[in-house]
PLY file of the C-alpha trace (Angstrom):
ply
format ascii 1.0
element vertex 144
property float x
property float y
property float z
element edge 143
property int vertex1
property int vertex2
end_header
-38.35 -0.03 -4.39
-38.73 2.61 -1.53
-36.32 0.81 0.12
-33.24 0.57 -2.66
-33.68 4.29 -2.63
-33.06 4.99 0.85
-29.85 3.07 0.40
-28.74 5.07 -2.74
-27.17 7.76 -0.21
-24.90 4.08 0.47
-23.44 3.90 -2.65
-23.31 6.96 -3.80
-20.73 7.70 -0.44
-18.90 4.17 -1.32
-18.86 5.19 -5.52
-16.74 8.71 -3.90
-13.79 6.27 -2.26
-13.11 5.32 -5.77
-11.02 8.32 -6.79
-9.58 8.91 -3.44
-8.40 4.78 -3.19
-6.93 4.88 -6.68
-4.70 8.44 -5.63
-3.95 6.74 -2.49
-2.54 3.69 -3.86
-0.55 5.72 -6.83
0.38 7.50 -3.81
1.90 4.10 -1.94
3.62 3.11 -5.01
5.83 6.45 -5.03
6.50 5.86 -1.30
7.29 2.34 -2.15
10.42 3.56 -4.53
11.45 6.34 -2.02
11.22 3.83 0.83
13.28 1.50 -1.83
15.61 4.00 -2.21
16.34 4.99 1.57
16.19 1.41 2.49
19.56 1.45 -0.52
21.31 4.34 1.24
20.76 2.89 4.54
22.31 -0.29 3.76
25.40 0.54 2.32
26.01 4.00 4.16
23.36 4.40 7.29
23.75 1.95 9.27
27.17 1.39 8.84
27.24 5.22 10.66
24.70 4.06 13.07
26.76 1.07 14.36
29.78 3.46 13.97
28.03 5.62 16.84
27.54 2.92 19.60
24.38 4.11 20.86
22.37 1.04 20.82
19.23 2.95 22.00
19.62 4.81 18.96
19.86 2.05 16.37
16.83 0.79 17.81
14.11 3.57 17.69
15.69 4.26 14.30
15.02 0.58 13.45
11.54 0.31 15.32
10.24 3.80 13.01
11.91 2.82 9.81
10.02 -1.17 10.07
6.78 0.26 11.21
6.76 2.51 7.76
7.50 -0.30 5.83
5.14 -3.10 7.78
2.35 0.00 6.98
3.48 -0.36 3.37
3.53 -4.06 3.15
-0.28 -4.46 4.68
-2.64 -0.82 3.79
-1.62 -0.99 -0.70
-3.17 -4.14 -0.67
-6.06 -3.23 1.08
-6.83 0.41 -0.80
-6.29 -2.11 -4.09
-9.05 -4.58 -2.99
-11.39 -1.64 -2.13
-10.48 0.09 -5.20
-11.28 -3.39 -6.90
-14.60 -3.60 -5.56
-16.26 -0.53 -5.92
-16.12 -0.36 -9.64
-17.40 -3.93 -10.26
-21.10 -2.86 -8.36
-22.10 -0.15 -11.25
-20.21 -2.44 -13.83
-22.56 -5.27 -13.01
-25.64 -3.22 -12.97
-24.53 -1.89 -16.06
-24.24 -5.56 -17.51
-27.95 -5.66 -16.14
-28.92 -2.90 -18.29
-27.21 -4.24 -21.82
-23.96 -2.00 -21.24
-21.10 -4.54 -21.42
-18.59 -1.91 -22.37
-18.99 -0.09 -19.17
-18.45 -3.56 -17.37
-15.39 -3.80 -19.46
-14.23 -0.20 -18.02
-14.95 -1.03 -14.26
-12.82 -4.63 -14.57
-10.05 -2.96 -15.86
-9.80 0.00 -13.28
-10.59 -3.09 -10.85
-7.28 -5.18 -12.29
-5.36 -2.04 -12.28
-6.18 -1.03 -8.57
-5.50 -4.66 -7.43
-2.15 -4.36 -9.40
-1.17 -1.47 -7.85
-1.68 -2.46 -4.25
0.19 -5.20 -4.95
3.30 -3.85 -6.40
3.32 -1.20 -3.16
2.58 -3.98 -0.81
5.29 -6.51 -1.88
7.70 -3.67 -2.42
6.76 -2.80 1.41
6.88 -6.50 2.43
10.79 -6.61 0.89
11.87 -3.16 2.30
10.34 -4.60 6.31
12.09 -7.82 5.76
15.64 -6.88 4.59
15.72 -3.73 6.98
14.91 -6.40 9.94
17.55 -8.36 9.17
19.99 -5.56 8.42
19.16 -3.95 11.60
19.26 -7.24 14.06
22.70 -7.94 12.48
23.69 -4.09 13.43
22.67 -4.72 16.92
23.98 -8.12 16.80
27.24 -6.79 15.98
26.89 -3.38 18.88
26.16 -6.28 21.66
0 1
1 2
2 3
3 4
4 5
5 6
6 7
7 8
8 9
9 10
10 11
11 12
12 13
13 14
14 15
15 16
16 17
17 18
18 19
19 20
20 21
21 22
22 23
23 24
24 25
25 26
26 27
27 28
28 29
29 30
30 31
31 32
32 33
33 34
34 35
35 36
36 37
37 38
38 39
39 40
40 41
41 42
42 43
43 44
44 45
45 46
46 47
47 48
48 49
49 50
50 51
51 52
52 53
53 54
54 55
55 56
56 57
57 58
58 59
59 60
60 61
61 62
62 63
63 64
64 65
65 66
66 67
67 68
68 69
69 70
70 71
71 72
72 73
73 74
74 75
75 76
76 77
77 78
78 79
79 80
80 81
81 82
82 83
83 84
84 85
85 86
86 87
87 88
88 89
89 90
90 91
91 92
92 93
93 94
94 95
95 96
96 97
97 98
98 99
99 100
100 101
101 102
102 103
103 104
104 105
105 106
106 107
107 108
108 109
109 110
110 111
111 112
112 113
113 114
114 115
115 116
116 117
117 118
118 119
119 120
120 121
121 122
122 123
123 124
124 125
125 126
126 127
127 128
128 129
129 130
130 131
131 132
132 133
133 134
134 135
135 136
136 137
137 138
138 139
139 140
140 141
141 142
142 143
């Protein structure tokens, strides 16, 4: 018993990410549409201007920052939506322990909605990184 309370410092810390995972990842799903929506304009008027330019050094530290914000969005969503999966389902459990089923009920659906989340912002990430690389290797393709 004396131990379990020592460790209650533990998850009250871990119970805290909650609120800060779930802003985070409502957070990555806005970048995901603005990163959407720039990855749009730069395909049918950016990099038409970049190529346009002939500075080669250019198109590429444009390219390297632009698929380092997406490969960011494709791999941290998914992680804030596992972590904002788990840490709900410890107190919904021990409320299942306790006779509560309703607050298990609560913590699997802010679980599902978390994992949904990251998931939406990761593969919209994943999309964005892919279709820029290829936009931007036939750009240089096309400068060499």
């Amino acid at each position: 018993m004396n131990e379990l309370l020592s460790f209650t410092w533990l998850h009250d810390a871990v119970t805290w990410l909650l609120a800060p995972a779930l802003a985070a990842l409502l957070l990555a799903c806005a970048i995901a549409l603005i990163e959407a929506g720039i990855a749009t304009g730069e395909r049918f008027y950016g990099l038409a201007r970049l190529r346009a330019s002939g500075d080669v050094l250019r198109v590429q530290h444009v390219a390297r920052h632009r698929l380092e914000r997406a490969d960011l969005l494709a791999r941290i969503p998914p992680m804030l939506g596992l972590m904002a999966t788990i840490i709900p389902l410890g107190p919904g459990l021990a409320a299942l322990g306790k006779g509560d089923p309703g607050q298990l009920a609560s913590a699997v659906t802010v679980a599902f909605d978390a994992t949904v989340l990251g998931l939406v912002a990761g593969i919209a990430g994943l999309v964005v990184g892919k279709l820029r690389r290829r936009w931007y290797e036939e750009t240089l393709e096309a400068m060499a």
